[in-house]
Backbone as JSON, one array per atom type, in Angstrom:
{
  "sequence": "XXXXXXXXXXXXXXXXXXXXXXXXXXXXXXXXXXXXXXXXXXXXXXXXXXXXXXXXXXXXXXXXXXXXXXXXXXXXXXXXXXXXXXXXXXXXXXXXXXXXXXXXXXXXXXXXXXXXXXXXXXXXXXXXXXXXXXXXXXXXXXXXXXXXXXXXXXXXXXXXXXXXXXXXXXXXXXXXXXXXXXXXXXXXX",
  "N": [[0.85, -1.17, 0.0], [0.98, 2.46, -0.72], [0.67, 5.66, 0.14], [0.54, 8.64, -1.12], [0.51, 12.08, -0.11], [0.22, 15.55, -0.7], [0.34, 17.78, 1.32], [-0.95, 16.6, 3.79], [1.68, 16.28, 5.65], [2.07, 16.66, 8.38], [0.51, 14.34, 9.33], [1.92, 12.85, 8.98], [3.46, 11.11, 11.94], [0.66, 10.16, 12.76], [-0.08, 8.01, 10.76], [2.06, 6.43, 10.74], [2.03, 5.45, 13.23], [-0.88, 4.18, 12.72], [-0.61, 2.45, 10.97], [1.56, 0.31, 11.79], [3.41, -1.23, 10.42], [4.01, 0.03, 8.42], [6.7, 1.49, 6.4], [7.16, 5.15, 6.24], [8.18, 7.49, 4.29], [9.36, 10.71, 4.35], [9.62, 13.17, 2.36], [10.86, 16.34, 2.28], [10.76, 19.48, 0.32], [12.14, 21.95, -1.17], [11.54, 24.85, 1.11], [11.6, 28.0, 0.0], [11.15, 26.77, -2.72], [8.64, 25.27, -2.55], [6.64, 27.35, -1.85], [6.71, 28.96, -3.48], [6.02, 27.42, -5.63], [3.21, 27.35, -5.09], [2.12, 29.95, -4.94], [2.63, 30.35, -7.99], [0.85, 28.91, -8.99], [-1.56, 29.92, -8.09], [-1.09, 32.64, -9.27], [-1.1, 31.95, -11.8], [-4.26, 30.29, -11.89], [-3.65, 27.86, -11.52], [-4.41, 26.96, -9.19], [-6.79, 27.62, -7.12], [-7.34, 30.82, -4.88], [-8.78, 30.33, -2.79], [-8.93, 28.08, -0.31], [-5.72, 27.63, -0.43], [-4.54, 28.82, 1.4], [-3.24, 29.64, 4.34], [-3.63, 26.35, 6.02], [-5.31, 26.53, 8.54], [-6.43, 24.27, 10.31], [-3.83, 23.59, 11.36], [-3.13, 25.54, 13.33], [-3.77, 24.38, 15.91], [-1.76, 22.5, 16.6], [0.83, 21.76, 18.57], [3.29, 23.02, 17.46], [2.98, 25.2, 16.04], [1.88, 27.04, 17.96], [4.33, 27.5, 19.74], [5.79, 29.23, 17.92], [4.31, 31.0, 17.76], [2.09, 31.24, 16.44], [-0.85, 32.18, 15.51], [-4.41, 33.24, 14.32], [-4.37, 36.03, 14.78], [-1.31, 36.58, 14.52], [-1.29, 35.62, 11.88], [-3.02, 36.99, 10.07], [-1.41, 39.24, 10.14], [0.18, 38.79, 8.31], [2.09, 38.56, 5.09], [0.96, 36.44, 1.99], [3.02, 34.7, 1.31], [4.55, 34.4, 3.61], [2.7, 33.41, 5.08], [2.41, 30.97, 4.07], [4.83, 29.87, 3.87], [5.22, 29.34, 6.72], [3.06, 27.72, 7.06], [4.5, 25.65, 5.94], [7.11, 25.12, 7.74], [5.91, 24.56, 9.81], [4.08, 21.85, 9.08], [6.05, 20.11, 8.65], [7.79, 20.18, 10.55], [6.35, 18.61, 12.52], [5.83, 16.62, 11.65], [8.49, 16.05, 11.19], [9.14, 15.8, 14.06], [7.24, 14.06, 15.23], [8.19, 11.61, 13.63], [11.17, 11.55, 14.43], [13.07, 9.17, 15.89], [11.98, 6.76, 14.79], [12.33, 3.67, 13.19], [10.98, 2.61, 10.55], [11.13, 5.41, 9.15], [11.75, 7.75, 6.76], [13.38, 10.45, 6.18], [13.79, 12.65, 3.67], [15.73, 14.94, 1.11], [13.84, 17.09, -0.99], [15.81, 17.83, -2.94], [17.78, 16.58, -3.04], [16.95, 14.1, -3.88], [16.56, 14.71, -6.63], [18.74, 15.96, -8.01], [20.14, 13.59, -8.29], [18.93, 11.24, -8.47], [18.9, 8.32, -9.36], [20.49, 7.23, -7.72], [19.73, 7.74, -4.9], [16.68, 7.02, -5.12], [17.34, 3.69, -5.18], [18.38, 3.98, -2.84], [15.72, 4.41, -1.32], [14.53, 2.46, -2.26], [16.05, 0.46, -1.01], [15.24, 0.56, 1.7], [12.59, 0.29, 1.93], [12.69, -1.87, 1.54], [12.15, -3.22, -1.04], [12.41, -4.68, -3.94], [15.05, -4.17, -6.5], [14.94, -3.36, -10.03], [15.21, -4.05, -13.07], [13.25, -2.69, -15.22], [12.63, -0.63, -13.01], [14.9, 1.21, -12.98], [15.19, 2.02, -15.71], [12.8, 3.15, -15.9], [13.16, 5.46, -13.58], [15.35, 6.8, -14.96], [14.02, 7.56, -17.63], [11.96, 9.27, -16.85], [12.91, 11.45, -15.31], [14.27, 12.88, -17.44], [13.29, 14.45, -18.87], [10.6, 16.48, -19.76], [7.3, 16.37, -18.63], [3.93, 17.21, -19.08], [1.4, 19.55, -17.37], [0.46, 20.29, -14.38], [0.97, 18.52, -12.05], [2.9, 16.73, -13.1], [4.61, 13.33, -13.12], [6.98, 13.02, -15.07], [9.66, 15.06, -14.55], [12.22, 16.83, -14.95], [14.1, 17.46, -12.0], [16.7, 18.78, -11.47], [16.86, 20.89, -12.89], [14.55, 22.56, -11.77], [15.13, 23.17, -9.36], [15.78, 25.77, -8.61], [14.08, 27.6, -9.26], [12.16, 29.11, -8.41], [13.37, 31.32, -7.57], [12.7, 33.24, -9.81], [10.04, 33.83, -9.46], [9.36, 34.68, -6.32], [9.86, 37.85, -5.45], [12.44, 39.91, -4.13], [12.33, 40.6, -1.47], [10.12, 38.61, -0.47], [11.8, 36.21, -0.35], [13.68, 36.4, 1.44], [11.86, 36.91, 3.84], [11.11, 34.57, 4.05], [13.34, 33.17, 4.41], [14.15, 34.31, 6.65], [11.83, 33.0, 8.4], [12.59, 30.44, 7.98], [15.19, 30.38, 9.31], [13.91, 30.71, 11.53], [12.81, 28.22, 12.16], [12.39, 25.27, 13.51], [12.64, 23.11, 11.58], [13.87, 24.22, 9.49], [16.8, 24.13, 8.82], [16.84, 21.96, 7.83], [16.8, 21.53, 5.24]],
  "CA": [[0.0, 0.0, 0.0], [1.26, 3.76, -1.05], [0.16, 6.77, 0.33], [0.98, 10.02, -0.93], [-0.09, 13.23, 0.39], [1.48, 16.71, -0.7], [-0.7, 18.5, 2.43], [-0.8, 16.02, 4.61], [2.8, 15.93, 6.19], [1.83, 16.71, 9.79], [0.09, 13.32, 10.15], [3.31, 11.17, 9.12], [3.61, 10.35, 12.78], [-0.32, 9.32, 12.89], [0.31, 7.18, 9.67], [3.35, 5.5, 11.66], [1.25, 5.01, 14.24], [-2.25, 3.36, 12.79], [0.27, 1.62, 10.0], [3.04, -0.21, 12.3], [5.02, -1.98, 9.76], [4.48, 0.7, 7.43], [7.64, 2.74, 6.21], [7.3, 6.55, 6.16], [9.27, 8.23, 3.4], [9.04, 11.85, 4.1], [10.13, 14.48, 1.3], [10.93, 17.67, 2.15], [10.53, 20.36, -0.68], [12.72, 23.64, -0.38], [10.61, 25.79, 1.33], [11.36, 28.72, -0.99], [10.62, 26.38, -4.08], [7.41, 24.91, -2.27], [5.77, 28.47, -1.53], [7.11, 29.91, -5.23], [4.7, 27.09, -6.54], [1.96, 27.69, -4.56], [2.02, 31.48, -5.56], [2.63, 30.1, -9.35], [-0.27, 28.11, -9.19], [-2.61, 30.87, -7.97], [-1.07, 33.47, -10.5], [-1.55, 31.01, -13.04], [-5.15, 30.16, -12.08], [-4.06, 26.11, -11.77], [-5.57, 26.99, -7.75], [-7.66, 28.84, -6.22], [-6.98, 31.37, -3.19], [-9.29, 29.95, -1.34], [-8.29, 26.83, 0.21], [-4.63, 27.18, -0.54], [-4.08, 29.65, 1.93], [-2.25, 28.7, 5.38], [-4.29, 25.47, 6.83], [-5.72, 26.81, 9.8], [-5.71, 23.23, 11.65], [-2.51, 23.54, 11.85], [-3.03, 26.51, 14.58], [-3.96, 23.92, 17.04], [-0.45, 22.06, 16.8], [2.08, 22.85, 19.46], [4.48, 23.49, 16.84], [2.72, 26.19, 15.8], [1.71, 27.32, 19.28], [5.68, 27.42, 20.04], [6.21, 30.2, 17.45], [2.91, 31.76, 18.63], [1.2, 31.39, 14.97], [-2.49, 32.06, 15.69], [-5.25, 34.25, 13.7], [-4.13, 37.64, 15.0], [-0.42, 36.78, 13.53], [-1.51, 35.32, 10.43], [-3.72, 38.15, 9.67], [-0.28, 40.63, 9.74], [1.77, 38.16, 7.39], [1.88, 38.02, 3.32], [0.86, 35.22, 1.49], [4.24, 34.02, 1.41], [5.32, 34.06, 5.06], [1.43, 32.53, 6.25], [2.45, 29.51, 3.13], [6.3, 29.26, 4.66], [4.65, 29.03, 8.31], [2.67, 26.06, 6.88], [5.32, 24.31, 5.63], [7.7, 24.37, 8.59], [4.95, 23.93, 11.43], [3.82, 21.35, 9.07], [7.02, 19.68, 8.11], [8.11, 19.94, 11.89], [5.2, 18.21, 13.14], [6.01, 15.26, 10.78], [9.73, 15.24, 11.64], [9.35, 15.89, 15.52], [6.78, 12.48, 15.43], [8.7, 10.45, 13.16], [12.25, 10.93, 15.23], [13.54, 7.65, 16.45], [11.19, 5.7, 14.29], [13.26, 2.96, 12.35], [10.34, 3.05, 9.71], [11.36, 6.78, 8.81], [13.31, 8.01, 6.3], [13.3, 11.86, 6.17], [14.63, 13.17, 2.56], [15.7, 16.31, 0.89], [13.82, 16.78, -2.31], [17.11, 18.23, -3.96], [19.03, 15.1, -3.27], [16.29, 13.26, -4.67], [16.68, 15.65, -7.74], [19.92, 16.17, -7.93], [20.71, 12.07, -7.86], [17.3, 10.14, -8.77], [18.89, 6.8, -9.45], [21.37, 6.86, -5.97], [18.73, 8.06, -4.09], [15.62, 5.82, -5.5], [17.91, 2.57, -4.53], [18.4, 3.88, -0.97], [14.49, 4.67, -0.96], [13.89, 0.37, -2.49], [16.83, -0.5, 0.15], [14.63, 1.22, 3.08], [11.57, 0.27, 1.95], [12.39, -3.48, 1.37], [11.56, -3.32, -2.34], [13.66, -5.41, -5.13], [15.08, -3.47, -8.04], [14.53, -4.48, -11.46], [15.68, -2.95, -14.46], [12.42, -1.68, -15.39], [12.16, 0.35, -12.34], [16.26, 1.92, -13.29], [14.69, 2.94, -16.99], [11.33, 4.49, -15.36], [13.53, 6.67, -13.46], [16.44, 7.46, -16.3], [12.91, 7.98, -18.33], [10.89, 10.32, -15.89], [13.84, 12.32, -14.38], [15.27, 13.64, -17.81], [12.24, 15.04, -19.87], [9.66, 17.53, -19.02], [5.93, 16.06, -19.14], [2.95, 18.46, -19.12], [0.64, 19.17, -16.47], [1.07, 20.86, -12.78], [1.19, 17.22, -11.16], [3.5, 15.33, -13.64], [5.78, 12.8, -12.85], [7.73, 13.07, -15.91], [10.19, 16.06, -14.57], [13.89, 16.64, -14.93], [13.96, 18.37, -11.06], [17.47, 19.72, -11.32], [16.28, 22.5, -13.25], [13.65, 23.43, -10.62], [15.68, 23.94, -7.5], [16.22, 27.13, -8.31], [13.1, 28.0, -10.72], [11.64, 30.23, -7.03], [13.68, 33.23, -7.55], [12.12, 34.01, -10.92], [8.75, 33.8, -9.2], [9.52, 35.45, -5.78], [10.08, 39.0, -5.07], [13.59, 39.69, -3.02], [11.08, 40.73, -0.16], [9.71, 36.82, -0.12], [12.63, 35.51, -0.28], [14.55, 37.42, 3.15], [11.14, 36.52, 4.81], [11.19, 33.47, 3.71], [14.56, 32.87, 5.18], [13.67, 34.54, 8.22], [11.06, 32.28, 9.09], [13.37, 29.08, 7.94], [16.48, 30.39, 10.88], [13.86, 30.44, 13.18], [12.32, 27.08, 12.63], [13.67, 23.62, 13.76], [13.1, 22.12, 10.3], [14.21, 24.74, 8.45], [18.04, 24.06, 8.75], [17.02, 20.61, 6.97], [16.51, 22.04, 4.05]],
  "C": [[0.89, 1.23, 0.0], [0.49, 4.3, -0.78], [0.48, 7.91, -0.09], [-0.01, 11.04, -1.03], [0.93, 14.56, -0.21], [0.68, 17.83, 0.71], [-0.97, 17.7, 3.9], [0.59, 15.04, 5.75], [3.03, 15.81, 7.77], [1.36, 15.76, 10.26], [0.68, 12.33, 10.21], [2.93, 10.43, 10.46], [2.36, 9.73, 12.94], [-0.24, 7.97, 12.31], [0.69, 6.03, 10.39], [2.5, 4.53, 12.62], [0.14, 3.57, 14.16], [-1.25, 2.19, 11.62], [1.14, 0.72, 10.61], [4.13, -0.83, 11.35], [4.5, -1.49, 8.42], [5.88, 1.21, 7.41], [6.97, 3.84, 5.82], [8.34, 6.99, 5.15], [8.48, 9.78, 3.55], [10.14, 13.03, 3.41], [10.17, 15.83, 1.54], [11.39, 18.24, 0.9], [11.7, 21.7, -0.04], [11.42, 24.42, -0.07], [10.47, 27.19, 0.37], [10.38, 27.8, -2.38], [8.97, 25.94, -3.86], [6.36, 26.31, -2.3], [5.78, 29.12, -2.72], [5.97, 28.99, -6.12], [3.27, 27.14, -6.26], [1.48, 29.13, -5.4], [2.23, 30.95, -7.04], [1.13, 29.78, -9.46], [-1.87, 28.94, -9.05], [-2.7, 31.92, -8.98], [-1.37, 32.64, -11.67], [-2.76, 30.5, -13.36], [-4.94, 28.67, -11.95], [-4.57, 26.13, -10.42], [-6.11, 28.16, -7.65], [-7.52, 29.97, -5.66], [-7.47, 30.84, -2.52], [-8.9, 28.3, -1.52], [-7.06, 26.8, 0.21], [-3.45, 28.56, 0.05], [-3.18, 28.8, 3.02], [-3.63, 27.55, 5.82], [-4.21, 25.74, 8.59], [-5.78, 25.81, 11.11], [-4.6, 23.32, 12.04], [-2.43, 24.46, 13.22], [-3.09, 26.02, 15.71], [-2.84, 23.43, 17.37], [0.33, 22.65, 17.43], [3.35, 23.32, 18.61], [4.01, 24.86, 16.22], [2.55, 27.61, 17.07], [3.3, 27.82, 20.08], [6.02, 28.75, 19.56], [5.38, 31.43, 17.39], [2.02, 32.44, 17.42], [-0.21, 31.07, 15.69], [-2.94, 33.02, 14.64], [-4.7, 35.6, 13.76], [-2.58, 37.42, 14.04], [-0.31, 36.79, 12.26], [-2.09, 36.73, 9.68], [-2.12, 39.63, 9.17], [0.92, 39.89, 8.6], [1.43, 38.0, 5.65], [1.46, 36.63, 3.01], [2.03, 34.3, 1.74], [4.76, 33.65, 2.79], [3.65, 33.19, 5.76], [1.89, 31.1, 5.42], [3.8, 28.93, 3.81], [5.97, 29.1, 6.05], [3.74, 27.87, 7.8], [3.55, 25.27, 7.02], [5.95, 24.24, 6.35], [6.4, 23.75, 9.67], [4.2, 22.63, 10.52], [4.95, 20.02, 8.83], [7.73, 19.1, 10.04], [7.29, 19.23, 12.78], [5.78, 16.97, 12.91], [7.15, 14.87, 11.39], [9.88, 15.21, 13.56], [8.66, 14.38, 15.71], [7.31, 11.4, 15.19], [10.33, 10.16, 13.83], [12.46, 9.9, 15.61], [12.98, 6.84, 15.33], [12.07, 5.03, 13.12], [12.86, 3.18, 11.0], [10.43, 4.18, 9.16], [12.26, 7.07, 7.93], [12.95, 9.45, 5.5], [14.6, 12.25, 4.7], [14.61, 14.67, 1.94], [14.82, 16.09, -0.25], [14.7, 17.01, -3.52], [17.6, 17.46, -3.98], [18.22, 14.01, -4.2], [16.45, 13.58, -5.9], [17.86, 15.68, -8.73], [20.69, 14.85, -8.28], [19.68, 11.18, -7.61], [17.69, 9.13, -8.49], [19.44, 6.62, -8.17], [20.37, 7.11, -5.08], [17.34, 7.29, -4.34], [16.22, 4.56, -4.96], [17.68, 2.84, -3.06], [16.78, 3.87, -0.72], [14.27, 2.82, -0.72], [14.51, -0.01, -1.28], [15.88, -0.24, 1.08], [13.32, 0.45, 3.1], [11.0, -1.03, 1.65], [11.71, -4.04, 0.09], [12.87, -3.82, -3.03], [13.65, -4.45, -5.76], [15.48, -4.42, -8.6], [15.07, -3.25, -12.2], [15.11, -2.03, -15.14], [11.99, -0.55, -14.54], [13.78, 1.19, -12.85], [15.44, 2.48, -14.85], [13.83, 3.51, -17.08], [12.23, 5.66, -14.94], [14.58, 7.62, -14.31], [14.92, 8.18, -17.16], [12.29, 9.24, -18.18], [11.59, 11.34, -15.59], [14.69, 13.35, -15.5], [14.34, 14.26, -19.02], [11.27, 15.52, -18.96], [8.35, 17.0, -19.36], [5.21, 17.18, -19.04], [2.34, 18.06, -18.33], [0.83, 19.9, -15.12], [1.42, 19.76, -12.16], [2.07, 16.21, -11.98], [4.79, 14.78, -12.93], [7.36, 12.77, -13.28], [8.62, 14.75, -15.45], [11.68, 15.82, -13.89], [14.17, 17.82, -13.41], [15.39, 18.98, -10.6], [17.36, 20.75, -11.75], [15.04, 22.97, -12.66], [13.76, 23.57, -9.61], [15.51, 25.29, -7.24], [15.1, 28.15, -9.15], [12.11, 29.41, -9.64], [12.39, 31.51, -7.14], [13.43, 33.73, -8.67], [10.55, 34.18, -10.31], [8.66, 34.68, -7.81], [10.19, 36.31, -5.91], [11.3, 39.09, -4.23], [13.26, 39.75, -1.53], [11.07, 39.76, 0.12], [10.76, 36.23, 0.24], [13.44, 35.71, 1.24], [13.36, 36.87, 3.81], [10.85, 35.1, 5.05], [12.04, 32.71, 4.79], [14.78, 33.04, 6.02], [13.05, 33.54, 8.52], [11.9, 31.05, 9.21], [14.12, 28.98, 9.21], [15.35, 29.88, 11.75], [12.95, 29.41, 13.26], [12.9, 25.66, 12.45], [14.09, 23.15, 12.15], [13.89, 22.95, 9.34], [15.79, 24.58, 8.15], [18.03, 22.4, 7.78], [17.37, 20.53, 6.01], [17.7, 22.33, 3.59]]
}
């Protein structure tokens, strides 16, 4: 069984939990590049605004509670700094639960990017999966051509590490990076 979630990173440790002899593979995204597609996706019309603002459950989480993100703060912060306060308080949620857990295996998405095939093996090794030859020419396949679509698989992701500073403002970016220093996960990144 496979689960993936791109929104639902804060309940890894539930997952862990109701799953026991699941593995967890959790992907961290650069937080710049994660919040640069959010804001793409809205200027572009592939979302909404509404709904793909900050996730307000999250306010109940002590990780949020820690940095003293409630309504009144949110209300004084840009789009960009309420979307980068998602993603650590949701990212930190995930990795504060899944600590210790053998089942865990916390990744960058640049290394994944950066080094598909070395990094896909360690995923099969972790995850107690054989490789086959046809899974080595899916990812040579997928990893070096551009498919179409906002959700495709087919994408060469070394040329989108850095694709966020054509899309943020130098503003976003400094606040951005502010928020990262001052949250646990953000040094992951």
């Amino acid at each position: 069984v496979v689960i993936k979630s791109v929104s639902a990173a804060h309940h890894a440790g539930l997952l862990a939990h109701a799953i026991p002899h699941a593995r967890i593979v959790l992907i961290l995204r650069n937080p710049l590049a994660q919040v640069a597609s959010r804001i793409n996706g809205i200027k572009t019309g592939q979302f909404e605004m509404k709904g793909i603002d900050f996730d307000r459950r999250l306010l109940a989480l002590p990780q949020a509670k820690a940095y003293n993100i409630d309504e009144q703060a949110l209300s004084a912060m840009s789009l960009a700094e309420r979307l980068a306060w998602e993603w650590a308080i949701s990212n930190e949620r995930a990795i504060d639960e899944l600590a210790g857990n053998p089942r865990s295996f916390v990744l960058r998405y640049v290394d994944l990017a950066n080094d598909p095939l070395s990094v896909s093996r360690k995923l099969f090794d972790f995850a107690g999966l054989p490789w086959a030859h046809e899974t080595e020419a899916f990812i040579a396949k997928s990893t070096t051509r551009e498919g179409r679509g906002y959700y495709t698989v087919l994408k060469d992701g070394r040329g989108n590490n850095e694709s966020w500073r054509t899309i943020l403002s130098e503003q976003e970016i400094t606040a951005i990076a502010n928020i990262m220093r001052a949250s646990k996960c953000g040094s992951v990144t």
